[in-house]
C-alpha positions as CSV (number, residue, x, y, z in Angstrom):
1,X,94.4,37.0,136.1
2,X,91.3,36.4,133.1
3,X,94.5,34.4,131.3
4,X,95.0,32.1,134.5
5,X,91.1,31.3,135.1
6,X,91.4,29.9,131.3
7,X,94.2,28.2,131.3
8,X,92.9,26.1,135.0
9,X,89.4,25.3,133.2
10,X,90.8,24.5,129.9
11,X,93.3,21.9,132.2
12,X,90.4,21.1,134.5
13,X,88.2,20.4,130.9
14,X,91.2,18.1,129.8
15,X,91.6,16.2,133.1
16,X,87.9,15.3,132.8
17,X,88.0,14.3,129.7
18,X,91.3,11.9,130.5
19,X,89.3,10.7,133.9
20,X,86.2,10.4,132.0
21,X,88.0,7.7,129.0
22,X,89.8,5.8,131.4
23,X,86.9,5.0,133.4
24,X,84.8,4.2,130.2
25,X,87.8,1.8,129.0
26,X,88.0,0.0,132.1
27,X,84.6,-0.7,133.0
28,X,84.2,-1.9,129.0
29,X,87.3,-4.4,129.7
30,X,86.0,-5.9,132.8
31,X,82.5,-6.2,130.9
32,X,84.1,-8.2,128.1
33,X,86.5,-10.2,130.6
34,X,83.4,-10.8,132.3
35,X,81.6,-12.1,129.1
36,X,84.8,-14.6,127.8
37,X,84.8,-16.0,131.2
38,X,80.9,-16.6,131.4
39,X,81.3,-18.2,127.7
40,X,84.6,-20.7,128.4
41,X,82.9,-21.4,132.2
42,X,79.6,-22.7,129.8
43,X,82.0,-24.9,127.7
44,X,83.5,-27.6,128.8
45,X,85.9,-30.7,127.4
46,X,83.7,-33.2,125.6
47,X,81.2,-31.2,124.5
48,X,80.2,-31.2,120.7
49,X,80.7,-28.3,118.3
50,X,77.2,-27.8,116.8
51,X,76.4,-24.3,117.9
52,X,79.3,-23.1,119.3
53,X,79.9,-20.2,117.2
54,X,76.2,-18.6,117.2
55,X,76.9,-19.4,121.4
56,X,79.6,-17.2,121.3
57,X,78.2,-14.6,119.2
58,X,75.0,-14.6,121.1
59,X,77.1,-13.8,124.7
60,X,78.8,-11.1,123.3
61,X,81.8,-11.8,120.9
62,X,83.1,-9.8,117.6
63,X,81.3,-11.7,115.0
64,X,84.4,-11.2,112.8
65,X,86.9,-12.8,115.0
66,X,85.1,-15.2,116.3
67,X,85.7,-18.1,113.7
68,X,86.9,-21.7,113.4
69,X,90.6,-22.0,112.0
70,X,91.1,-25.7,110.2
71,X,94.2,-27.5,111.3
72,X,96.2,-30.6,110.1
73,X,94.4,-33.9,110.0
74,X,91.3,-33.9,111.9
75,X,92.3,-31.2,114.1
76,X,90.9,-28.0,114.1
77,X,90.6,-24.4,116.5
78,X,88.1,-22.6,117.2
79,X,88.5,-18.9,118.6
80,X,85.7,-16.6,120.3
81,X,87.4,-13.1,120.6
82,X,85.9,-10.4,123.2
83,X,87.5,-6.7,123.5
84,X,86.7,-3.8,124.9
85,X,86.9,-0.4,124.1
86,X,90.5,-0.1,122.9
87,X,91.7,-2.1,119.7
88,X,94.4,-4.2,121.6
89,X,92.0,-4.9,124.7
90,X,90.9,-8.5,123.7
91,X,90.1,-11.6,125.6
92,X,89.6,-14.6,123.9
93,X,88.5,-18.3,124.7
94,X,90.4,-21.0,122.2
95,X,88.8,-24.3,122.0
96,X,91.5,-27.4,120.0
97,X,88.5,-29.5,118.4
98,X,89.3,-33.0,117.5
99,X,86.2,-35.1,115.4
100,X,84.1,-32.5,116.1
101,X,84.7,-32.4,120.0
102,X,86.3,-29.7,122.5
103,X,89.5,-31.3,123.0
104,X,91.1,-28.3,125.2
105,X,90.0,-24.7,126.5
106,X,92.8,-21.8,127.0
107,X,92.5,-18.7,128.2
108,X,93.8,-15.5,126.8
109,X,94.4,-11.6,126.8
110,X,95.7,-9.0,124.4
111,X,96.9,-6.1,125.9
């Protein structure tokens, strides 16, 4: 009976644990969804560059991701990346810059 009433707690214990992760891990991915919308809704097409970065940084993003990639000719991308709790769990907001302007916005998530 004693070897019963350990083995339902130590399940119970587990099952809490599990409950208590997968709660944590979602409410941290709808936080950081939360933030990559906020920061592509306060971007728009047009807009200069100056700033953007420290923007992004500033509303939440992974100040190692977030980062401006050069491209051919006077093309260029910039990236703000937001995740949650779980290495793959990323959102992102890409930004194509031409001469220094938001050209295009896209949307993304890593799962």
């Amino acid at each position: 009976m004693r070897l019963k009433s350990k083995l339902l707690k130590s399940m119970l214990a587990i099952a809490l644990v599990f409950i208590t992760l997968v709660a944590f891990g979602s409410y941290d991915s709808r936080k950081a969804h939360e933030m990559e919308r906020q920061f592509c809704a306060s971007v728009s097409e047009g807009m200069p560059i100056a700033g953007l970065q420290e923007k992004a940084i500033v509303m939440g993003a992974d100040k190692k991701m977030t980062r401006f990639y050069e491209g051919e000719k006077n093309e260029s991308t910039f990236m703000a990346v937001f995740h949650g709790i779980f290495i793959f769990d990323r959102y992102s907001c890409e930004f194509s810059i031409t001469a220094d302007k938001v050209n295009a916005i896209k949307n993304s998530h890593l799962d």
